[in-house]
Backbone as XML, in Angstrom:
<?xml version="1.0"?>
<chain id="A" units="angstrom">
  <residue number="1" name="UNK">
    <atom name="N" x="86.134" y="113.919" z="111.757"/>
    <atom name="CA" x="86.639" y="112.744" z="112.457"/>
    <atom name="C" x="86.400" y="111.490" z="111.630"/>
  </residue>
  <residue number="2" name="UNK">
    <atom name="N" x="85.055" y="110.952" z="111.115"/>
    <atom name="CA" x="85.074" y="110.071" z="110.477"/>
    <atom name="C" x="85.135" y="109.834" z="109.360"/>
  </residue>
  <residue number="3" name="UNK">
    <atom name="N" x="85.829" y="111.199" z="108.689"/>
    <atom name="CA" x="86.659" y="111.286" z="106.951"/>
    <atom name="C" x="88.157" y="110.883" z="107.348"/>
  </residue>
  <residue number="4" name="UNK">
    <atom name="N" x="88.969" y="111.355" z="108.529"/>
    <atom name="CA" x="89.838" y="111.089" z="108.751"/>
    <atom name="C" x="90.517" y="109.497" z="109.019"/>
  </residue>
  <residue number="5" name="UNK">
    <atom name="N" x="89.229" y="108.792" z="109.589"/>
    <atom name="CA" x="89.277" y="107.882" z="109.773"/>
    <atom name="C" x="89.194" y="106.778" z="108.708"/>
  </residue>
  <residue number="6" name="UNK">
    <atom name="N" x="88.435" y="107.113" z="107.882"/>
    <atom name="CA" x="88.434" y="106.568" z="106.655"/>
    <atom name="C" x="89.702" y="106.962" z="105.448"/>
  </residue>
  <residue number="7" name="UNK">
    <atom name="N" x="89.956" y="108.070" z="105.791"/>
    <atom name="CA" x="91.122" y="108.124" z="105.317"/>
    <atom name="C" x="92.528" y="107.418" z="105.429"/>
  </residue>
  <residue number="8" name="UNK">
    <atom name="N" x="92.423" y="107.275" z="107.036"/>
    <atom name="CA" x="93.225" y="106.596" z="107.747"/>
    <atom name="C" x="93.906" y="104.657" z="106.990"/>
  </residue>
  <residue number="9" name="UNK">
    <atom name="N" x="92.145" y="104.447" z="107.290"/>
    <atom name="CA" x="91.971" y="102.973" z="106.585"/>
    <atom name="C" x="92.387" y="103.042" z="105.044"/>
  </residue>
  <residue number="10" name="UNK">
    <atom name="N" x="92.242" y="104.088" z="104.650"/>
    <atom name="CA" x="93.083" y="103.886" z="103.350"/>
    <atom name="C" x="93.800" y="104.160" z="103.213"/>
  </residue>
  <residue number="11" name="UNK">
    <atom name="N" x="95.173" y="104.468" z="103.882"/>
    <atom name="CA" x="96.228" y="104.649" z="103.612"/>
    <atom name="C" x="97.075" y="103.643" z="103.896"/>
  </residue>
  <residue number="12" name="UNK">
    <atom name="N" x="96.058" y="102.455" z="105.350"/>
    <atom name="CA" x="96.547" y="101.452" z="105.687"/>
    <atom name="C" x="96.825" y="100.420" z="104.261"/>
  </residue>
  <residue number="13" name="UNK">
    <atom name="N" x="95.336" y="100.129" z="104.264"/>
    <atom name="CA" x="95.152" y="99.114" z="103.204"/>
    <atom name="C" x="96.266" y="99.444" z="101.946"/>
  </residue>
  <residue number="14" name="UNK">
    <atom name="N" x="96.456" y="101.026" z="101.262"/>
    <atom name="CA" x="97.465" y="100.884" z="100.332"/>
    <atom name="C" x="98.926" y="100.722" z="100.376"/>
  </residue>
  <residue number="15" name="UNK">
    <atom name="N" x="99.120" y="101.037" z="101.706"/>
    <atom name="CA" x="100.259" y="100.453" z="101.975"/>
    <atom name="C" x="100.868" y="98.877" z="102.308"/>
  </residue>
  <residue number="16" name="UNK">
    <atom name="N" x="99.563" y="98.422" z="102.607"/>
    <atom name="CA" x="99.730" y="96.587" z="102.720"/>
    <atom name="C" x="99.517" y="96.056" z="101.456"/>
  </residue>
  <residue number="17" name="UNK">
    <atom name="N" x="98.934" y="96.760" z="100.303"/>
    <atom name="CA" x="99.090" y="96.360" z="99.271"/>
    <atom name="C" x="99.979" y="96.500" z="98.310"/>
  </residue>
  <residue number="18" name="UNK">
    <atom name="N" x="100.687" y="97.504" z="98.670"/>
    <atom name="CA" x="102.299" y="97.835" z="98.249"/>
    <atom name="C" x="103.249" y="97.017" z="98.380"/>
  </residue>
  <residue number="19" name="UNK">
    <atom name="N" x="103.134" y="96.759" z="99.896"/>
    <atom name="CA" x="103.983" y="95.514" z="100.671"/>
    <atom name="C" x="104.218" y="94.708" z="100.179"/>
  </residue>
  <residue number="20" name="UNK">
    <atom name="N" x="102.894" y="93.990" z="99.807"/>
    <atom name="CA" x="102.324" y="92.690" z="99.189"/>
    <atom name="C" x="103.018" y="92.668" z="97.735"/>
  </residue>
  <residue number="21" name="UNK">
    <atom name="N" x="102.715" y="93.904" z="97.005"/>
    <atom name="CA" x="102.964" y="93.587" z="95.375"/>
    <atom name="C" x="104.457" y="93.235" z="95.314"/>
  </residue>
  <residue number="22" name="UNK">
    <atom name="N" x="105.618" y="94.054" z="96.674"/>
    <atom name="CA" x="107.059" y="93.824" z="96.371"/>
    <atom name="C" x="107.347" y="92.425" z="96.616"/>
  </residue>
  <residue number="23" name="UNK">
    <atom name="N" x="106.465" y="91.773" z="97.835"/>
    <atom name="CA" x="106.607" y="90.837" z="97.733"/>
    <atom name="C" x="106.971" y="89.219" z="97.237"/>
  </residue>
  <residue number="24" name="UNK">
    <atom name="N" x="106.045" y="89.740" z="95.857"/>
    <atom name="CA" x="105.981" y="88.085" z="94.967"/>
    <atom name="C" x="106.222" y="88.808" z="93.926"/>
  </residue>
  <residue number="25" name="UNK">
    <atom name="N" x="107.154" y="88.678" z="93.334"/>
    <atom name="CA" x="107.179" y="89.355" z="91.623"/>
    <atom name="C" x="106.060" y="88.672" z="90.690"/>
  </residue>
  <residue number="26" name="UNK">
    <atom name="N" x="105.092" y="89.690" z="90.130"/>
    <atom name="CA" x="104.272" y="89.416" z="89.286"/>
    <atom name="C" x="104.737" y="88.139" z="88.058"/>
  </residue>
  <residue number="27" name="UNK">
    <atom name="N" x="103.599" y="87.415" z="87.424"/>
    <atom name="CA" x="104.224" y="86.711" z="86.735"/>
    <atom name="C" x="104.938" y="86.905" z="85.565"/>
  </residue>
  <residue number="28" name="UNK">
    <atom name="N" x="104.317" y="88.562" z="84.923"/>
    <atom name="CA" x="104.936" y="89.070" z="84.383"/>
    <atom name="C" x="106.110" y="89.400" z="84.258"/>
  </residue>
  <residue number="29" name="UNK">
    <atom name="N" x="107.029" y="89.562" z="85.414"/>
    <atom name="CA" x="108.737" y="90.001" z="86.031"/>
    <atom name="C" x="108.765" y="88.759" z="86.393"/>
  </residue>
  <residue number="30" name="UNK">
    <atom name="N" x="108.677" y="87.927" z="86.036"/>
    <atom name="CA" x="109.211" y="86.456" z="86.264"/>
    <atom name="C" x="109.855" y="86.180" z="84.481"/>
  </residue>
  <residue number="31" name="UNK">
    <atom name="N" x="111.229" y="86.008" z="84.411"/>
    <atom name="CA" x="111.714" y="84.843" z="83.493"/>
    <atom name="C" x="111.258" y="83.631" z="83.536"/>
  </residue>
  <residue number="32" name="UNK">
    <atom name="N" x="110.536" y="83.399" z="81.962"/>
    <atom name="CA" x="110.070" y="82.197" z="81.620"/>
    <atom name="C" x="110.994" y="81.338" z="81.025"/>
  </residue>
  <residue number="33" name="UNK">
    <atom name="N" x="110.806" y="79.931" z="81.202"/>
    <atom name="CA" x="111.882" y="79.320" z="80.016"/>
    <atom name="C" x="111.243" y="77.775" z="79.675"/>
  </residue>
  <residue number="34" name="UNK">
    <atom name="N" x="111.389" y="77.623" z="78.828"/>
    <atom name="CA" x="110.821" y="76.223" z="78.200"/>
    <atom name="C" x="112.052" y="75.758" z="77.453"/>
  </residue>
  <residue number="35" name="UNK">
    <atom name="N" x="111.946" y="74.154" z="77.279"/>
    <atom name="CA" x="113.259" y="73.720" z="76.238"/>
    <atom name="C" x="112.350" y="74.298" z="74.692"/>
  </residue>
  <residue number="36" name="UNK">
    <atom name="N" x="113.641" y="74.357" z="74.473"/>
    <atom name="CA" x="113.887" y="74.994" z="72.820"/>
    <atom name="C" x="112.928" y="75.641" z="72.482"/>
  </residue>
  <residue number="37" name="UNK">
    <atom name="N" x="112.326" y="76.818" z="73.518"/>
    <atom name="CA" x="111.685" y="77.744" z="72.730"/>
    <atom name="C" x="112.373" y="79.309" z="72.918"/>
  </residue>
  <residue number="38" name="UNK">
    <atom name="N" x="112.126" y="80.064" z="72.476"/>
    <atom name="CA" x="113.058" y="81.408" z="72.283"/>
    <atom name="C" x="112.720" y="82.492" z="73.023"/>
  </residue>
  <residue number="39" name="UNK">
    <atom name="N" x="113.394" y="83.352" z="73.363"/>
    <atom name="CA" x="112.768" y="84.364" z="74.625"/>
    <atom name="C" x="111.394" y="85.475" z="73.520"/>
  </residue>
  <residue number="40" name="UNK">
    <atom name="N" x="111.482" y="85.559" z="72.298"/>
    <atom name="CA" x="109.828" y="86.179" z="71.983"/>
    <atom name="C" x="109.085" y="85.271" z="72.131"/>
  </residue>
  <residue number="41" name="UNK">
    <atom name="N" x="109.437" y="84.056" z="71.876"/>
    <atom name="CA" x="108.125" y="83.232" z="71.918"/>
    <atom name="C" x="107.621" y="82.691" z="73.595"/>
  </residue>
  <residue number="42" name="UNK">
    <atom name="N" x="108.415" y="83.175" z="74.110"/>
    <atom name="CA" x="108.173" y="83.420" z="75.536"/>
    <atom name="C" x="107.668" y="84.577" z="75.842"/>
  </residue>
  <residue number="43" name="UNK">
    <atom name="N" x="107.772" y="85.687" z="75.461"/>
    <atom name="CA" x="107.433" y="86.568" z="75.639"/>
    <atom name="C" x="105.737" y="86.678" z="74.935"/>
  </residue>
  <residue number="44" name="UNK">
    <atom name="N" x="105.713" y="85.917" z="73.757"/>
    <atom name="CA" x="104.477" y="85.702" z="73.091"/>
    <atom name="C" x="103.266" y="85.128" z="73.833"/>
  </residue>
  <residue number="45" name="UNK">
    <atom name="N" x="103.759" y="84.047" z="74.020"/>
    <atom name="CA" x="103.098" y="82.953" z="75.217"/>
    <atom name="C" x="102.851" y="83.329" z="76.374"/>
  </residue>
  <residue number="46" name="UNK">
    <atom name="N" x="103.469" y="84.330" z="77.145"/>
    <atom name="CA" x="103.454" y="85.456" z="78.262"/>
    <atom name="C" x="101.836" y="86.095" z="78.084"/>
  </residue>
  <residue number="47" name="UNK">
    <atom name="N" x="102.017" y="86.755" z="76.814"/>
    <atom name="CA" x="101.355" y="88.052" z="76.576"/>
    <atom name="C" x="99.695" y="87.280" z="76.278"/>
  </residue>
  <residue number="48" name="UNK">
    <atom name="N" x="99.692" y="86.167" z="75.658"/>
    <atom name="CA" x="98.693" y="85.488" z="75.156"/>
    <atom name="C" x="97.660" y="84.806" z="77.120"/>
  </residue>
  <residue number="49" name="UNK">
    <atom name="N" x="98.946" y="84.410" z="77.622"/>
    <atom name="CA" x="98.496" y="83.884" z="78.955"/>
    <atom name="C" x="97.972" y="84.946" z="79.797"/>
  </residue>
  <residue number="50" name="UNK">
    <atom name="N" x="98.212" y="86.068" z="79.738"/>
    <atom name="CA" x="98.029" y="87.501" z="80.430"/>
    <atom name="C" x="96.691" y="87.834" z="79.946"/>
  </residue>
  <residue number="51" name="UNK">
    <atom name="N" x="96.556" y="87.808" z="78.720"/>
    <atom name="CA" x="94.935" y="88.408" z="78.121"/>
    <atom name="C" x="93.921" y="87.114" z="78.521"/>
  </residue>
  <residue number="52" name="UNK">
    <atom name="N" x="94.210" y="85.754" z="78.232"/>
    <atom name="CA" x="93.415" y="84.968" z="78.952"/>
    <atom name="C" x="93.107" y="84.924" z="80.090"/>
  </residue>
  <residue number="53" name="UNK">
    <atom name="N" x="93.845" y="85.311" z="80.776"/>
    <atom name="CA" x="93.674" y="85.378" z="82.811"/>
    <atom name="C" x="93.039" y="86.585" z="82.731"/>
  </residue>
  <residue number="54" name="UNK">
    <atom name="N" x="93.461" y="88.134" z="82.303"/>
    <atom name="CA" x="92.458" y="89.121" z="82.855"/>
    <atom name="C" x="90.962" y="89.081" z="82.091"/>
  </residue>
  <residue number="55" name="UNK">
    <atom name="N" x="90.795" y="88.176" z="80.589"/>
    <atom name="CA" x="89.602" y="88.084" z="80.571"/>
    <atom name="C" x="88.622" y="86.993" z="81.419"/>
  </residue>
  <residue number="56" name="UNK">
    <atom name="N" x="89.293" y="85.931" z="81.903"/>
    <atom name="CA" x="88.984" y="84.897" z="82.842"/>
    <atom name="C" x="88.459" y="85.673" z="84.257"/>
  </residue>
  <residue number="57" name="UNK">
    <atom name="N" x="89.252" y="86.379" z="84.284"/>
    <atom name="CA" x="89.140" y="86.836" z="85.813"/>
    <atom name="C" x="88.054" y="87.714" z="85.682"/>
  </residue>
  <residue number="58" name="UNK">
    <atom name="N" x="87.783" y="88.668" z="84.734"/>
    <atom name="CA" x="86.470" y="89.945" z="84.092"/>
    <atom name="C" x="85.130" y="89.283" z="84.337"/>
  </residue>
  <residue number="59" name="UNK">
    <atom name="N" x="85.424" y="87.828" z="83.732"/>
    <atom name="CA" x="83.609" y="86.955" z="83.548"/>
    <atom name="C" x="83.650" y="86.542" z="84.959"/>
  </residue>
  <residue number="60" name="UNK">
    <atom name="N" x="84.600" y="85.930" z="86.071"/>
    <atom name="CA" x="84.722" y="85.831" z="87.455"/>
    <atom name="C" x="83.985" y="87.090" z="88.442"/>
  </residue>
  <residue number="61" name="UNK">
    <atom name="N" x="84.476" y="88.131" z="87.949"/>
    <atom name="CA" x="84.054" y="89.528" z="88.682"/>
    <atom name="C" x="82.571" y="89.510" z="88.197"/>
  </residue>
  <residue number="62" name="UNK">
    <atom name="N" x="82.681" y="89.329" z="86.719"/>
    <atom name="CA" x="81.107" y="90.062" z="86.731"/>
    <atom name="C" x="80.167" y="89.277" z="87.017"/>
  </residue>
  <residue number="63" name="UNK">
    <atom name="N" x="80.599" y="87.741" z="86.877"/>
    <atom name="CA" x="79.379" y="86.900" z="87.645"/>
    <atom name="C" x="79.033" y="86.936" z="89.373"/>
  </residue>
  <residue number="64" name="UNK">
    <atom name="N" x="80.264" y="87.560" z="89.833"/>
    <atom name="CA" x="79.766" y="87.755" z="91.307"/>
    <atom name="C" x="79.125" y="88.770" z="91.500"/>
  </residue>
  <residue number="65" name="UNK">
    <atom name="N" x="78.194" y="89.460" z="90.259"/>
    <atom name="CA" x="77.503" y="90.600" z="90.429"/>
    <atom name="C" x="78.295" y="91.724" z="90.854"/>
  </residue>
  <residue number="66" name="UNK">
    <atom name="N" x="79.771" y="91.580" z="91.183"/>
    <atom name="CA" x="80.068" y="93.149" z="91.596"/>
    <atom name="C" x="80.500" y="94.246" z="90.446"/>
  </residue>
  <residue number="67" name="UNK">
    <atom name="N" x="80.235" y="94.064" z="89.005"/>
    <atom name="CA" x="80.472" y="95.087" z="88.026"/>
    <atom name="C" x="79.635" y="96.234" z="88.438"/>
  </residue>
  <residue number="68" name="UNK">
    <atom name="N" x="78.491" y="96.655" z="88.611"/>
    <atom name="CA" x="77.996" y="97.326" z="88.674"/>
    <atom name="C" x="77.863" y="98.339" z="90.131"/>
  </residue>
  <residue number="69" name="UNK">
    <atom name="N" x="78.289" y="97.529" z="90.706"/>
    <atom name="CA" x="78.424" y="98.379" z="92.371"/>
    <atom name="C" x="79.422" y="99.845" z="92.296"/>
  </residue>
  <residue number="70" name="UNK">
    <atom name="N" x="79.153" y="100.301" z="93.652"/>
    <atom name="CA" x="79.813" y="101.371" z="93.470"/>
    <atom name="C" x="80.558" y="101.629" z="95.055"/>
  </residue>
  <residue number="71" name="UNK">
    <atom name="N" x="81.949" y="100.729" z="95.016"/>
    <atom name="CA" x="82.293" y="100.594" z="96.362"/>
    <atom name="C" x="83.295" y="101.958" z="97.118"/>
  </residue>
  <residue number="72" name="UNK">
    <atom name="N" x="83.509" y="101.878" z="98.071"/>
    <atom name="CA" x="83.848" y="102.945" z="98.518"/>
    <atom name="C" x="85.321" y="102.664" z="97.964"/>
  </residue>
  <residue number="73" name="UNK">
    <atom name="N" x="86.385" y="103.687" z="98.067"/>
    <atom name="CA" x="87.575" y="103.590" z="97.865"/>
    <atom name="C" x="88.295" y="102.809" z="97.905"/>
  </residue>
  <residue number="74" name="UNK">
    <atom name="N" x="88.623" y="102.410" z="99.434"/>
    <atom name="CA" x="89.058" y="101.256" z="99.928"/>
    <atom name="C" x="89.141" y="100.195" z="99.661"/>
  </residue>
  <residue number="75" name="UNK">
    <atom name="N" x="87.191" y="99.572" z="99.565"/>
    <atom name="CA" x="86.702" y="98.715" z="98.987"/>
    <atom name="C" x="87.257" y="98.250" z="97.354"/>
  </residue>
  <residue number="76" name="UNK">
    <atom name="N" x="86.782" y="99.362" z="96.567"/>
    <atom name="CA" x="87.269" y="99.563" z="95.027"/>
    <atom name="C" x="88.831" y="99.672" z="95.339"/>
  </residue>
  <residue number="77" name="UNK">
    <atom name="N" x="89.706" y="99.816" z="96.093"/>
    <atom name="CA" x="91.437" y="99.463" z="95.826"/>
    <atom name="C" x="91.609" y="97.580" z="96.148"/>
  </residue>
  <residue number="78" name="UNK">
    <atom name="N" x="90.674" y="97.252" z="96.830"/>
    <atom name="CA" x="90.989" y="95.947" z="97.248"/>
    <atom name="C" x="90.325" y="95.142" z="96.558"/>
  </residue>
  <residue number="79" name="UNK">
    <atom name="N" x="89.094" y="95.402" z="95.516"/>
    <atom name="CA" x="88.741" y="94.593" z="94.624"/>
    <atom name="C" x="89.849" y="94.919" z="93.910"/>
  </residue>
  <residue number="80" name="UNK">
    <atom name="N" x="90.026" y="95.810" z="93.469"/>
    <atom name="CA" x="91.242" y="96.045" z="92.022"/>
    <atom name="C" x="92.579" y="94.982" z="92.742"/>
  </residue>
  <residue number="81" name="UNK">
    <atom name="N" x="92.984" y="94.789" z="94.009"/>
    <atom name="CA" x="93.847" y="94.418" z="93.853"/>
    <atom name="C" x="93.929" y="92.944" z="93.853"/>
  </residue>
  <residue number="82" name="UNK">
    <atom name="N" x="92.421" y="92.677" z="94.574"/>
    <atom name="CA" x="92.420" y="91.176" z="94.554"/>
    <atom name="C" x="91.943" y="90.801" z="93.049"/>
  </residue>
  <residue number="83" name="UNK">
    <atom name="N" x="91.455" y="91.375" z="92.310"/>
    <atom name="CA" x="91.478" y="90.839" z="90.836"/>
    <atom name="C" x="92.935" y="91.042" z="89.674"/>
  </residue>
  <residue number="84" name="UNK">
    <atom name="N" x="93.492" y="91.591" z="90.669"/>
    <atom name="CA" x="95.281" y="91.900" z="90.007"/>
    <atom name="C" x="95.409" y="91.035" z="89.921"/>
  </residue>
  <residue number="85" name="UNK">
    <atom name="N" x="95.212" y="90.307" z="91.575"/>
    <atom name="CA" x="96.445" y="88.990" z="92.066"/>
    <atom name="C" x="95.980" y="87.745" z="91.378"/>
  </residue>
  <residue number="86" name="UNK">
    <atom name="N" x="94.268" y="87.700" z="91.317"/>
    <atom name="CA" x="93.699" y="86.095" z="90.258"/>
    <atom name="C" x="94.076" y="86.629" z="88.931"/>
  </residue>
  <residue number="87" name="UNK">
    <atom name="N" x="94.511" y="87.777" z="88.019"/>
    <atom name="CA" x="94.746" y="87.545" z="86.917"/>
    <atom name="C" x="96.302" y="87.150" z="87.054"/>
  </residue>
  <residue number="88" name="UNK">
    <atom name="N" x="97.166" y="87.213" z="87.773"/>
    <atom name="CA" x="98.380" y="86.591" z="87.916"/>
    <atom name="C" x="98.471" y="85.297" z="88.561"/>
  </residue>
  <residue number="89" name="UNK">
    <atom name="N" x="97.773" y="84.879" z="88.743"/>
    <atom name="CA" x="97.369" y="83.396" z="89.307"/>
    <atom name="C" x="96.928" y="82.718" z="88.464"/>
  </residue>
  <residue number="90" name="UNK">
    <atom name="N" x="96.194" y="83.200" z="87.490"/>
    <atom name="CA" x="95.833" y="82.734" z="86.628"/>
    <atom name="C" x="96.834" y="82.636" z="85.095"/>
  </residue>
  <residue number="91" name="UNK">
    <atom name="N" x="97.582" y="83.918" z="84.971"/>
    <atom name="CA" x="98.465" y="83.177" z="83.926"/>
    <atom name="C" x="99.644" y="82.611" z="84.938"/>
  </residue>
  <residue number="92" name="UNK">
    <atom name="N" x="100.211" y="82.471" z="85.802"/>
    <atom name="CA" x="101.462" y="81.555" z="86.266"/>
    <atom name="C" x="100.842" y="80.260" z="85.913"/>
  </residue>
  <residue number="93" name="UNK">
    <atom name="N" x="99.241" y="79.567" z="86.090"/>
    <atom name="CA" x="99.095" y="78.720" z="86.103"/>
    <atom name="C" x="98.835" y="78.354" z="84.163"/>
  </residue>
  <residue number="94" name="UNK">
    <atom name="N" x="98.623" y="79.293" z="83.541"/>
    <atom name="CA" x="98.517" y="79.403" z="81.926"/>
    <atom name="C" x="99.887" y="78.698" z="81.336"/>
  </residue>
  <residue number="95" name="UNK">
    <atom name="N" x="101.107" y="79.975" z="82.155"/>
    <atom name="CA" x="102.475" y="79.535" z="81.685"/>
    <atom name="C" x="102.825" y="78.059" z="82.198"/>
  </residue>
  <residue number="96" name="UNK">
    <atom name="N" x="102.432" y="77.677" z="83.450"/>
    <atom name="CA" x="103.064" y="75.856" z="83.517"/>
    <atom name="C" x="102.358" y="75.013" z="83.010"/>
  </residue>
  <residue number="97" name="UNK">
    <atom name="N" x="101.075" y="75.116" z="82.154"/>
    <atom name="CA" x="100.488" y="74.568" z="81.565"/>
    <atom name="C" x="101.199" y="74.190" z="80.177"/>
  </residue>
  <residue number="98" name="UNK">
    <atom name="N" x="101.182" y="75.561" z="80.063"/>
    <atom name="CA" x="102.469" y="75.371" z="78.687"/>
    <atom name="C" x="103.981" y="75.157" z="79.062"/>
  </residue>
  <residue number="99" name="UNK">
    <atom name="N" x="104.278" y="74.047" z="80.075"/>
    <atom name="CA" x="105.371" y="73.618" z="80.455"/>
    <atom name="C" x="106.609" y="74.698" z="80.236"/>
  </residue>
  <residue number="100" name="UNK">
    <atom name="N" x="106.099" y="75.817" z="80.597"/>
    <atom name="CA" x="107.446" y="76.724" z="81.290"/>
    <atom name="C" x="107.403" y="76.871" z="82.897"/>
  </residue>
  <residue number="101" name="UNK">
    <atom name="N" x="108.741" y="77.159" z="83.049"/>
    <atom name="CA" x="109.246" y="77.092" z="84.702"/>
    <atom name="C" x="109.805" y="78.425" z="84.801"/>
  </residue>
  <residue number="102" name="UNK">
    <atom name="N" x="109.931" y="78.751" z="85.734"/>
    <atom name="CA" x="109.901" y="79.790" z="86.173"/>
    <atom name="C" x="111.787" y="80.074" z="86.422"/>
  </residue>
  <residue number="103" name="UNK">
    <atom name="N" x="112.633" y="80.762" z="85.808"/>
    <atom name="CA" x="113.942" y="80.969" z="86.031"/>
    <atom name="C" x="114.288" y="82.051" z="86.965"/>
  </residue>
  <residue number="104" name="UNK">
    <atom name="N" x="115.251" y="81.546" z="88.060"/>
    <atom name="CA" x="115.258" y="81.975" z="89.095"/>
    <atom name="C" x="117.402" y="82.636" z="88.248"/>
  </residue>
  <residue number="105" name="UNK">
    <atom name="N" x="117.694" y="83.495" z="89.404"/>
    <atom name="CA" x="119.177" y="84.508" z="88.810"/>
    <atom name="C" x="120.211" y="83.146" z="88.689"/>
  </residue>
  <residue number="106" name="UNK">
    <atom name="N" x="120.647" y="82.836" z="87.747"/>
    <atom name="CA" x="121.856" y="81.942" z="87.458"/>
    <atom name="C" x="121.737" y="80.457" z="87.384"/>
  </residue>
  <residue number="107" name="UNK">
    <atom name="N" x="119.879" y="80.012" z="87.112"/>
    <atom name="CA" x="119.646" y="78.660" z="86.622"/>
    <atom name="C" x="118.702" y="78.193" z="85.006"/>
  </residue>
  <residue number="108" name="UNK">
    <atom name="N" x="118.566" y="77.681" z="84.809"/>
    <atom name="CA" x="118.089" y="77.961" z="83.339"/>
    <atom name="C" x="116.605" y="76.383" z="83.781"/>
  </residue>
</chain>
């Protein structure tokens, strides 16, 4: 009964986190665009903003002491996902720093 139940809760939680990810397209599946720069060097600037946010977000995790824990499933899917969502929070805010905007289907 109370494996099932826990099972239960995790099937909830991965499915609201599924929900969630279709939700907001990562910043990654977001078209970037800046004046006069070129789609690699967008793509460059992407990739550079991406390794800064998930190492930003790594020294975030491990100063809240939770590297070393050992959480239950659930727990461990919802840290993983809430440290997904600050490393994408963290480069969207990388990329408008470097004055790109975000291109939406048929505007530049």
């Amino acid at each position: 009964m109370l494996k099932s139940r826990h099972l239960g809760h995790f099937f909830a939680a991965t499915t609201l986190l599924m929900l969630g990810a279709c939700a907001n397209p990562s910043a990654e599946n977001i078209a970037w665009a800046r004046d006069s720069t070129t789609t690699e060097d967008a793509r460059a600037d992407l990739h550079a903003c991406t390794i800064d946010a998930q190492a930003q977000s790594n020294r975030e995790h491990d100063a809240q002491g939770l590297a070393g824990q050992q959480p239950t499933d659930v727990g461990a899917s919802i840290d993983a996902y809430s440290q997904d969502k600050r490393v994408d929070e963290l480069t969207r805010q990388c990329m408008l720093l470097r004055s790109y905007h975000a291109v939406t289907a048929g505007t530049n």
